[in-house]
Backbone as CSV, one residue per row, in Angstrom:
resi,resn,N_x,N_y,N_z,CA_x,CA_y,CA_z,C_x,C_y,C_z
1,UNK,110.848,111.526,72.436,110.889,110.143,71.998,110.607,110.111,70.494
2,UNK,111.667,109.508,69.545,111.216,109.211,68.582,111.090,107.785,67.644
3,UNK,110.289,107.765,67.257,110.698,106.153,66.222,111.067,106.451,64.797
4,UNK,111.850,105.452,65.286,112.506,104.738,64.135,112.877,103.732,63.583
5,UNK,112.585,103.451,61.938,112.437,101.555,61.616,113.453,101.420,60.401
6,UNK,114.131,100.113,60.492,114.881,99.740,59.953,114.635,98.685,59.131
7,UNK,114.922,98.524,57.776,114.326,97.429,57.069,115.449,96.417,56.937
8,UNK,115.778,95.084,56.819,116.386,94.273,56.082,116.050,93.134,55.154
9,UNK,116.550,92.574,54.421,116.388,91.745,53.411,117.299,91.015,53.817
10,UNK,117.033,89.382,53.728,118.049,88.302,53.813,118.092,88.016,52.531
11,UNK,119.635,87.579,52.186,120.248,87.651,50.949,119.941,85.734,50.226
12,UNK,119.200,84.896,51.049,118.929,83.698,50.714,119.457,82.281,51.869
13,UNK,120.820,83.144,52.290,121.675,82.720,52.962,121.830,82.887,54.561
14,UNK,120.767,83.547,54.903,120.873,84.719,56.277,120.295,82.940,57.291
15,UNK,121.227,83.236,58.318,121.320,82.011,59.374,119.679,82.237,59.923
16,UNK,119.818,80.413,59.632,118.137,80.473,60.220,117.566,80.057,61.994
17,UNK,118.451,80.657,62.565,118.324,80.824,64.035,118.338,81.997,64.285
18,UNK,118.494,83.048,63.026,118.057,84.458,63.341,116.140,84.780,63.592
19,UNK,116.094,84.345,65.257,114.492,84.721,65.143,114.544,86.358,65.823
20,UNK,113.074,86.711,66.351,112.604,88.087,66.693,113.532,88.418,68.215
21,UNK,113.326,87.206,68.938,114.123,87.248,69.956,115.005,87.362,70.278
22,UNK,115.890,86.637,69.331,117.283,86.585,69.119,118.184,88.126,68.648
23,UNK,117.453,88.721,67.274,117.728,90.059,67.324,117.705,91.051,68.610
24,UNK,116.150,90.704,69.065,116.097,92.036,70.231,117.042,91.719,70.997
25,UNK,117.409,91.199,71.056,118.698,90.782,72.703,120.010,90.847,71.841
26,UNK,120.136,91.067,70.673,121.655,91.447,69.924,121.057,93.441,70.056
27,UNK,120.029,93.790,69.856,120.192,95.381,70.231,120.136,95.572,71.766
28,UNK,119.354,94.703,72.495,119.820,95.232,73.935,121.156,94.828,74.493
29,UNK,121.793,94.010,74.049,123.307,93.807,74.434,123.926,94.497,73.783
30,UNK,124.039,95.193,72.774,125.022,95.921,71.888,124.640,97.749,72.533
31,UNK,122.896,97.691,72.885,123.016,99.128,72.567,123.886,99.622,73.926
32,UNK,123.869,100.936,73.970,124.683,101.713,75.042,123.931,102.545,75.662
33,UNK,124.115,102.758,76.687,123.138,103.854,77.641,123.305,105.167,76.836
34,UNK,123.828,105.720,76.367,124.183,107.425,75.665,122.583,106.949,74.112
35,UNK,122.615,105.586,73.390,121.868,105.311,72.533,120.467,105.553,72.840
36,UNK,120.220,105.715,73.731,118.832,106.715,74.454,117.737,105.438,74.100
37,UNK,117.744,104.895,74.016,116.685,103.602,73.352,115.481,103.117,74.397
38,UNK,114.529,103.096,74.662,113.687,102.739,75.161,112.620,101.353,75.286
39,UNK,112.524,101.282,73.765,111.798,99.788,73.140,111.670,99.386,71.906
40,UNK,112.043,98.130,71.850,112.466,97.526,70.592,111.173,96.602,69.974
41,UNK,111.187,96.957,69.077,110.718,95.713,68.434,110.801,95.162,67.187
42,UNK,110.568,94.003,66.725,111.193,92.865,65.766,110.066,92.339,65.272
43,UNK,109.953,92.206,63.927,109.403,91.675,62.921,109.825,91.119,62.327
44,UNK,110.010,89.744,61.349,110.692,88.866,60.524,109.810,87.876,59.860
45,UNK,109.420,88.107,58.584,109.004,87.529,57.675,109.980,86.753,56.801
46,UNK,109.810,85.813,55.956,110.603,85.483,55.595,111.181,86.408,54.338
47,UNK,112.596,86.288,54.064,113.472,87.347,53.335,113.501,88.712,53.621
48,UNK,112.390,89.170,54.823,112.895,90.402,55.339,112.154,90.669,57.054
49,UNK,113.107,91.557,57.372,112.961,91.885,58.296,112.666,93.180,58.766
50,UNK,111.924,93.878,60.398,112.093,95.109,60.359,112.127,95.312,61.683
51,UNK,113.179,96.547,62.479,113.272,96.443,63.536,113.170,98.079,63.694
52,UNK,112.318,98.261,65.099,111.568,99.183,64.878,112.197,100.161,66.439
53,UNK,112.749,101.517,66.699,113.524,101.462,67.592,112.235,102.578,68.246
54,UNK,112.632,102.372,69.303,111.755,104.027,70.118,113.067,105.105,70.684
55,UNK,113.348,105.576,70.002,115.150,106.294,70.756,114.757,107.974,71.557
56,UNK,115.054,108.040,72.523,115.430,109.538,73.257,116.414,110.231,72.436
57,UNK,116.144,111.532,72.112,116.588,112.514,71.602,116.087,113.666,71.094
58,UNK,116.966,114.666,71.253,116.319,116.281,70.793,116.097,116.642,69.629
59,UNK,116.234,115.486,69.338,115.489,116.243,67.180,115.837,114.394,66.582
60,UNK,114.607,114.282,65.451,114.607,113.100,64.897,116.077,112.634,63.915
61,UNK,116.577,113.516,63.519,117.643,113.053,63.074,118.919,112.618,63.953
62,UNK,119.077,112.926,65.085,119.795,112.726,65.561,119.168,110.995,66.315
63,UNK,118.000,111.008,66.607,117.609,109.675,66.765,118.234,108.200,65.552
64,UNK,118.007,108.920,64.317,118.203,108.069,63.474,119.507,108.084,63.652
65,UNK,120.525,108.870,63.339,122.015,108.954,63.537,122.616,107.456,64.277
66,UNK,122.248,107.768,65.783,122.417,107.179,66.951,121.747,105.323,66.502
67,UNK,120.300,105.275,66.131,120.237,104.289,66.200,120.881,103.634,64.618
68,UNK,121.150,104.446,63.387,122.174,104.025,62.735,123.446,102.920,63.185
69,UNK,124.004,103.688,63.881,125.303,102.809,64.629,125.293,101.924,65.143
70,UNK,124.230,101.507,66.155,123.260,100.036,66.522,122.794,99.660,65.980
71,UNK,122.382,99.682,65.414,121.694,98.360,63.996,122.686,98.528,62.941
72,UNK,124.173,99.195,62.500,125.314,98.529,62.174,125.962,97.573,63.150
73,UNK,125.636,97.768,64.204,126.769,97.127,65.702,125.899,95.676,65.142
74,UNK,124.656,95.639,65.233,123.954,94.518,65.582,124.451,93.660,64.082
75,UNK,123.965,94.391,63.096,123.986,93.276,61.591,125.677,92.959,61.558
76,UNK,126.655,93.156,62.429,127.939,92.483,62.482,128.328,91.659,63.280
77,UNK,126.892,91.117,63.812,127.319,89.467,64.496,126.960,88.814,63.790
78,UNK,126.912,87.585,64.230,127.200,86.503,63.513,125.741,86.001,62.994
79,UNK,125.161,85.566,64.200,123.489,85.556,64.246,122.834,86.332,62.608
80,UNK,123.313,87.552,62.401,122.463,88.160,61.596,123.380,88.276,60.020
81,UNK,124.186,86.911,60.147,124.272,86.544,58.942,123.621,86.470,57.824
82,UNK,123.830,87.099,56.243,122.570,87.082,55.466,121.455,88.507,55.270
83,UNK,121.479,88.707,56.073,120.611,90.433,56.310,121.526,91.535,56.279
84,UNK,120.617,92.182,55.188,121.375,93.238,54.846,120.400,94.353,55.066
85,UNK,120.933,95.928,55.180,120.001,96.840,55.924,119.445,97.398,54.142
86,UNK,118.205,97.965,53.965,117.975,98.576,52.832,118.131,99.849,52.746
């Protein structure tokens, strides 16, 4: 099991119905069973955000890899208009 955290910054503009909840349920609907993911969690202050993954895998880079691609999947809905990854 490894963690891994993702930072974003809202650009001023980022839709303000993007709450903590709302993200976690854009990574549990997006992620995929192979994404090894276990537990999520969400932080959101205002102008940034951080989402924090727990992912299954045999070496930490490959964790990050994997949850790379899901938290691109996720910041291309709509919801997470405005947030950008750092």
């Amino acid at each position: 099991m490894h963690l891994v955290t993702w930072r974003l910054r809202g650009d001023g503009t980022a839709h303000t119905g993007t709450g903590e909840g709302v993200v976690t349920d854009l990574i549990w609907a997006l992620s995929r069973p192979d994404d090894g993911v276990d537990h999520v969690v969400v932080r959101i202050q205002p102008g940034r955000m951080a989402i924090v993954l727990f992912v299954r895998a045999l070496r930490p880079g490959g964790a990050r890899d994997v949850s790379a691609e899901l938290v691109n999947r996720v910041a291309e809905a709509p919801a997470m208009r405005g947030w950008h990854l750092l």
